[in-house]
C-alpha positions in Angstrom: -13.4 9.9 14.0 -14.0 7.1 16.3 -14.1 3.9 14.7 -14.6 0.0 15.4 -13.5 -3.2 14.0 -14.5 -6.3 14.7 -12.0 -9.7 14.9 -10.3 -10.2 11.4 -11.3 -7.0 9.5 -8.4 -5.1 7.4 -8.3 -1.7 8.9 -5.9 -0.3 5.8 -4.5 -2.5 3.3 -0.4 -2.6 2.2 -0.5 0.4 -1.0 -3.3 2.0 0.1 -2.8 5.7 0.4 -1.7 6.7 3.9 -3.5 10.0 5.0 -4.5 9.6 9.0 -3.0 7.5 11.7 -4.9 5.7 14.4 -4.8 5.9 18.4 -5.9 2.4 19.8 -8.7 2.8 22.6 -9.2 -0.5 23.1 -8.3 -3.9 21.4 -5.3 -5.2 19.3 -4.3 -4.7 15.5 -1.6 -6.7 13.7 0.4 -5.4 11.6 1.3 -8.0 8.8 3.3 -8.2 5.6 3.0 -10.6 2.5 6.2 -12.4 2.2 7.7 -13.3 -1.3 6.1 -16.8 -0.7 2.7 -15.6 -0.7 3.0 -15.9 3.3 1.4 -13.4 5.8 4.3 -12.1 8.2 3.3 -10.3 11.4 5.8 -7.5 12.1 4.2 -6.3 15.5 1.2 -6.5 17.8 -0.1 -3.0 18.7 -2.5 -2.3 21.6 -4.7 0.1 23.2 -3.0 3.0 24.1 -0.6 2.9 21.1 -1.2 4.5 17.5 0.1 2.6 14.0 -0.5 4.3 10.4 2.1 7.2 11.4 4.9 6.4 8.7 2.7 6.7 5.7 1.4 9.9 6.9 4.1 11.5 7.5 6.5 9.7 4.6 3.3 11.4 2.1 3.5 7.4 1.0 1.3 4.6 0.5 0.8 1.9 3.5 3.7 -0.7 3.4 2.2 -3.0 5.2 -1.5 -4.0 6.2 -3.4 -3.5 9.8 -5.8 -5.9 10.7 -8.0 -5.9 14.3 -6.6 -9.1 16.5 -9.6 -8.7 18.3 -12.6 -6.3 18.4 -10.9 -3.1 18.2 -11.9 0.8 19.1 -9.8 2.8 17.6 -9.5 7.1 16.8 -8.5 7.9 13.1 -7.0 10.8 12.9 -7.1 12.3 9.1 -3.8 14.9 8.6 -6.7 17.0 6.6 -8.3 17.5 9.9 -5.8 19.1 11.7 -5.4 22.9 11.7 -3.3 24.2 8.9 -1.6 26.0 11.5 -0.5 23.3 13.6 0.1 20.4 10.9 3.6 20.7 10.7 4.1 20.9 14.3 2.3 18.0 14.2 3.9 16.0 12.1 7.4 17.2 13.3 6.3 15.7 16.6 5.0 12.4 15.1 8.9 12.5 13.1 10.2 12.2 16.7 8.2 9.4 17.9 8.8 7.1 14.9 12.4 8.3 15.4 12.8 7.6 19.2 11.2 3.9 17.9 13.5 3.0 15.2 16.7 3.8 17.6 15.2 1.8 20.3 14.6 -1.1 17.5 17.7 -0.9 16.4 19.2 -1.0 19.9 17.2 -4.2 20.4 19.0 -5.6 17.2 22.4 -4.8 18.4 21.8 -6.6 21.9 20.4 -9.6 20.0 23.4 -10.0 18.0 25.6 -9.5 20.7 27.4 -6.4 19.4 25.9 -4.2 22.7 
């Protein structure tokens, strides 16, 4: 379902239940935690082209952090009750190995900022 989001508005809050993802077709969403200090933290900037919301979805657990349009935002959420039951887990076996592939390149980028690459 194509949806849009103007500057500002929450697109899923952090504990909300996490069952679609969302391909960016034009715009910018923040992703953002609440530090301990009451503090909003951004943890990235995600842009059009590029999809957010996939750990929840396939983890089967609530949304750990919140997504909020930078600007105004088109995006396509994708609910996992919309895909055919017959190509779900393909599905989410293939979103596995993109948030895979992500986390190794993050934590090569660690490594090369502390010097240990």
């Amino acid at each position: 379902m194509r949806r849009q989001f103007e500057k500002g508005e929450v697109i899923f809050r952090a504990g909300d239940a996490g069952h679609s993802l969302y391909l960016i077709l034009s715009g910018r969403v923040e992703i953002v935690v609440r530090t301990n200090g009451g503090r909003d933290r951004r943890l990235a900037t995600v842009r059009s082209g590029m999809s957010f919301g996939e750990f929840a979805l396939v983890s089967d657990r609530s949304r750990s952090a919140e997504a909020r349009a930078a600007v105004d935002t088109t995006c396509f959420e994708l609910a996992l009750d919309d895909i055919d039951d017959s190509l779900r887990t393909r599905f989410l076996v293939a979103v596995a190995k993109e948030l895979s592939r992500r986390l190794s390149k993050e934590a090569f980028e660690l490594q090369v900022l502390e010097g240990r690459v």
